[in-house]
N, C-alpha and C positions, 0 to 999 in steps of 0.2 A: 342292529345288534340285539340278541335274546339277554333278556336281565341273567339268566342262570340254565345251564344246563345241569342233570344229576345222574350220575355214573353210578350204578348197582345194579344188585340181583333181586331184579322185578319179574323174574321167569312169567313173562308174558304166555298167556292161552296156557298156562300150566295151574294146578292147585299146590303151593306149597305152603306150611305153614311153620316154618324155619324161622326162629329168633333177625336173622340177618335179612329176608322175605318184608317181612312184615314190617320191619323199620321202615326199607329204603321205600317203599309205596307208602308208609306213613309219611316220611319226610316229602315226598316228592306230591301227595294231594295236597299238605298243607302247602307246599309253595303256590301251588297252582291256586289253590282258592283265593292266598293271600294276594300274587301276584299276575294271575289272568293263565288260562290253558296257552295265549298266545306268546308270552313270553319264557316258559317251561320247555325244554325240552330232555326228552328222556333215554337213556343209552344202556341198554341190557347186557349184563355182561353173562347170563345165564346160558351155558350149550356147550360146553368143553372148551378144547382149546382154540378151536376154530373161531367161534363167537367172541371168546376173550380177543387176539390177536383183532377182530371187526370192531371190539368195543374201546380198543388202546388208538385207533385211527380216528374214530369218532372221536375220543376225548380231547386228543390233538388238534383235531379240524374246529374242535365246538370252540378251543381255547383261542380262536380268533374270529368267531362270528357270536362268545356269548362274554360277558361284561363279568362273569361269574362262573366256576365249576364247582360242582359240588358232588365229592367221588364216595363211595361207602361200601369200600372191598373187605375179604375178610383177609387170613393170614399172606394165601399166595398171590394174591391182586394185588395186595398194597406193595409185597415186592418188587413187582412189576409196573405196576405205576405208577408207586408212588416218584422213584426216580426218572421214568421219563418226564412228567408232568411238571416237575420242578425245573429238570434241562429247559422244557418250551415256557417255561415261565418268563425265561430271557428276553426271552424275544416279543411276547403277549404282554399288554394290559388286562388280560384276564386274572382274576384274584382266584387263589388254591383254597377251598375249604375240605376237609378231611372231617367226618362223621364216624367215630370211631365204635364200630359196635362189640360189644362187650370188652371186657377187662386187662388185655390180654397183652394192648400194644409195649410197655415198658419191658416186659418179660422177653419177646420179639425182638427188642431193639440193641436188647446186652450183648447180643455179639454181632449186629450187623452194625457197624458201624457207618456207613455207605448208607443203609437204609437211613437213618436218624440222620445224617446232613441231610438228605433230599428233602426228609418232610422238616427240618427246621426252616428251610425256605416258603414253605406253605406259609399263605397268608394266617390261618386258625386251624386249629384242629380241635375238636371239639370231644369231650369224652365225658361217659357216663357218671363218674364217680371222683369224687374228693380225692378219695387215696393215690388214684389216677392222675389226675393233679398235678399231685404233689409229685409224683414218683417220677415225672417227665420232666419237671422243672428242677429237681434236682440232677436229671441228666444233661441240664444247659439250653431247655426250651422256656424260649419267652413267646409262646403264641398257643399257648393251649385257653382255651374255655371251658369252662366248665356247663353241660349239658344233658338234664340226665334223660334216662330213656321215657319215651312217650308213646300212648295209644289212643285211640280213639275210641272210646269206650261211655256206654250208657252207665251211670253211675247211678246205682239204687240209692232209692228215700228209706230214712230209717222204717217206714211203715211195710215194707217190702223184705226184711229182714228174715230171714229162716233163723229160727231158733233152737236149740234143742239140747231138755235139760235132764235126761235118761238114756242111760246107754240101750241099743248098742247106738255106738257117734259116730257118722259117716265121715270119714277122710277120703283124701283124694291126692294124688302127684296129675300134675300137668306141666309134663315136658317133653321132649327127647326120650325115647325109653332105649336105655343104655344104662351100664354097669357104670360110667362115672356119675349119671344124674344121683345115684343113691337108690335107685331102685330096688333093687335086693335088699338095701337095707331097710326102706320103709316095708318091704315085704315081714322080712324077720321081725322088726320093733313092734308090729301089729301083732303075729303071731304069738311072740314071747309074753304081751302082756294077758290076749285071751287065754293063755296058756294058764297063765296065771291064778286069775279070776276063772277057770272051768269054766267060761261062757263066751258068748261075743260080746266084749266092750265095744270094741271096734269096727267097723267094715272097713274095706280098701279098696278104692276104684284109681285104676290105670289110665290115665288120659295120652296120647300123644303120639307122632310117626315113631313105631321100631326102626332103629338104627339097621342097617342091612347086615352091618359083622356080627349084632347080636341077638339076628333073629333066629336063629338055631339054637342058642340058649334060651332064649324068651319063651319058645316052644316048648324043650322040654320042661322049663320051671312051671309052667304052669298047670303041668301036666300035675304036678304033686300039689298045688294050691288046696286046701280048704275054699267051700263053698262063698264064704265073705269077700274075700279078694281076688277081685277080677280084672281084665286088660277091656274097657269099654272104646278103643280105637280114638280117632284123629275129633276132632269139634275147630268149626273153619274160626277164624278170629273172631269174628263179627258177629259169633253164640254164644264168646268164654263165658259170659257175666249172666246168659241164663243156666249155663251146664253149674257153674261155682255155684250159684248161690246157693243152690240144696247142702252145701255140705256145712259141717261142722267146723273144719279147719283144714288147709294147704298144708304137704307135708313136704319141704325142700330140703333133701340129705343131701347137696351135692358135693362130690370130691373134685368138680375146677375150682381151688384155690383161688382162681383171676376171673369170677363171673363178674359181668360186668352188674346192670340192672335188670336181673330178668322180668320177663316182658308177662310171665304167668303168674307172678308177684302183685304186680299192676293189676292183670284181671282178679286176682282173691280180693284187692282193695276196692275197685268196683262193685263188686259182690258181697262184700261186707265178708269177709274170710278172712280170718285173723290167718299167722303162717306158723308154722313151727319147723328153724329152717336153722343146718349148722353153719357157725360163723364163717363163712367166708372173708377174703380180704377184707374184702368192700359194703359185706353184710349191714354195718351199724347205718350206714348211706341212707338205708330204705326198712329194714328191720329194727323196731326198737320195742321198750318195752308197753306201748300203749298199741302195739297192733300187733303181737305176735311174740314168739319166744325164739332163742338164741342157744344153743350147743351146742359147744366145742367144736372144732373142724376134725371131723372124723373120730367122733367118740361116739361109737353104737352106745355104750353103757347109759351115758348121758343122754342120749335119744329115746332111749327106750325110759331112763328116771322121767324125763318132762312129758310122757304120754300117760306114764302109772299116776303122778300128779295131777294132770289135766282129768283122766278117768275118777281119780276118788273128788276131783273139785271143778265141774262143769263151767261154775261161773267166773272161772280164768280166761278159759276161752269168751263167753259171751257180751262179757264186760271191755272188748276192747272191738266188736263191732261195729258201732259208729264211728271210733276212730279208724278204723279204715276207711270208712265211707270219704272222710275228712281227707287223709292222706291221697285219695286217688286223686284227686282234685289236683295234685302237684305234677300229675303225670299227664295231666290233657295235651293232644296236641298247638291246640287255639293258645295256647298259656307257653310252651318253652319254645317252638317255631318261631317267636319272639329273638329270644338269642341267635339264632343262626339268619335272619331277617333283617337286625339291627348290625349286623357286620356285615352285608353285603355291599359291595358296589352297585351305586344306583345310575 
């Protein structure tokens, strides 16, 4: 018997750098270092539906030759297996652990009710944020963990720190480039304050995969950009913390409500990047006042107030530097692969 197999989108011989990518291979080398390549085994559920339907057989077969599963689907996987996995639980000594990536599963679960008995049979499910929590245990789950999201990440020394105490202030988004990250609106919030000031306070660099519905807007927007703000394409995981550290500060406008911990959060805090990012649910989790700034969910005005601020008082931003540096350190993987280690069957 294998101590743990782990079910996810490891899109094997592929380049992806998807929030949901980069976990399950984060989760899945920490076991293996933790617990030997020969007792890991790993099940891709990445190729359409084909691959899914090869990867729900795999998970079934592993749940009687591994002591452990450990699955990390995103909306339409879990509703697919999460309920099978709970059925063969009957019958296995295998233990269910569930890795829930981003914010999303209580919202999900409001009306499938089918879905929410299957995973309260799950031995643990593990999820990013407090608020998260709370919100599942008020729906009648006694097996959640609390777990938040982790990278593996070179964590700069304060003597390695980019400074900068004159405009123009280089910012930067790194995510998803799509109309719910807040793209458009850190576009506009930049423009509106140079507007302002008749100069460049600010530059704007675009990190991240275009969304494919909105690469045809992406094209034309950029086509009207001023020379400051630019789309500088994809940076593989394992360079965020040299591409961030040049900048002044991460700018996070996003409109998901239910982010869970984003994982480009993580990289500004290795990088010494303070964030200026609107409250999401779960925001106060990872955002707080000694690494970064907080507005409103979905208040351009207030977005655009905390950059005219930041512009006339530099040392808002650079006074909270080290404590990012501080802060990454909660997101190592050697440090929370502890929680999901200490719950397994051995």
């Amino acid at each position: 018997m294998r101590k743990v197999a782990v079910c996810g989108h490891f899109g094997f011989g592929k380049t992806l750098l998807n929030g949901q990518t980069i976990k399950t291979k984060v989760i899945a080398t920490e076991l293996i270092e933790k617990l030997g390549s020969d007792d890991v085994m790993t099940i891709d559920t990445h190729g359409g539906l084909l691959r899914l339907v090869c990867s729900i057989i795999s998970s079934v077969t592993a749940m009687f030759t591994c002591w452990n599963m450990v699955i990390l689907p995103a909306h339409n996987g879990v509703r697919v297996l999460g309920p099978i996995l709970a059925f063969f639980r009957m019958f296995s000594r295998c233990k269910l652990h569930y890795v829930v990536i981003g914010g999303w599963l209580p919202q999900l679960l409001g009306d499938k009710p089918y879905l929410a008995r299957a995973l309260k049979k799950f031995d643990a499910i593990y999820v990013e944020t407090t608020i998260m929590r709370k919100r599942l245990e008020e729906m009648g789950f006694d097996n959640v963990v609390f777990m938040p999201n982790c990278k593996k990440l070179d964590i700069l020394s304060n003597s390695e720190l980019t400074c900068y105490d004159t405009a123009p202030f280089p910012l930067c988004t790194f995510s998803r480039v799509m109309e719910e990250k807040g793209i458009e609106d850190a576009v506009d919030a930049v423009m509106q304050i140079n507007q302002r000031y008749g100069k460049t306070m600010y530059t704007l660099d675009i990190y991240g995969p275009v969304d494919p519905a909105y690469k045809e807007r992406f094209d034309s927007l950029q086509e009207a950009w001023p020379a400051y703000i630019r789309y500088r394409g994809c940076v593989e995981f394992d360079k965020s913390v040299d591409v961030l550290k040049n900048y002044f500060a991460l700018l996070f406008p996003t409109h998901f409500f239910t982010e869970g911990i984003p994982g480009s959060i993580i990289d500004a805090y290795a990088a010494g990047v303070p964030v200026i990012s609107a409250q999401w649910e779960s925001c106060q989790d990872i955002v707080d006042q000694t690494t970064g700034f907080r507005f409103p969910f979905n208040d351009q005005r207030a977005f655009v107030q905390h950059l005219e601020k930041i512009a006339k008082d530099p040392n808002a931003v650079l006074e909270k530097k080290t404590a990012c540096l501080a802060k990454a350190a909660d997101y190592l993987p050697c440090n929370v692969i502890n929680i999901l280690i200490n719950n397994l069957k051995q």
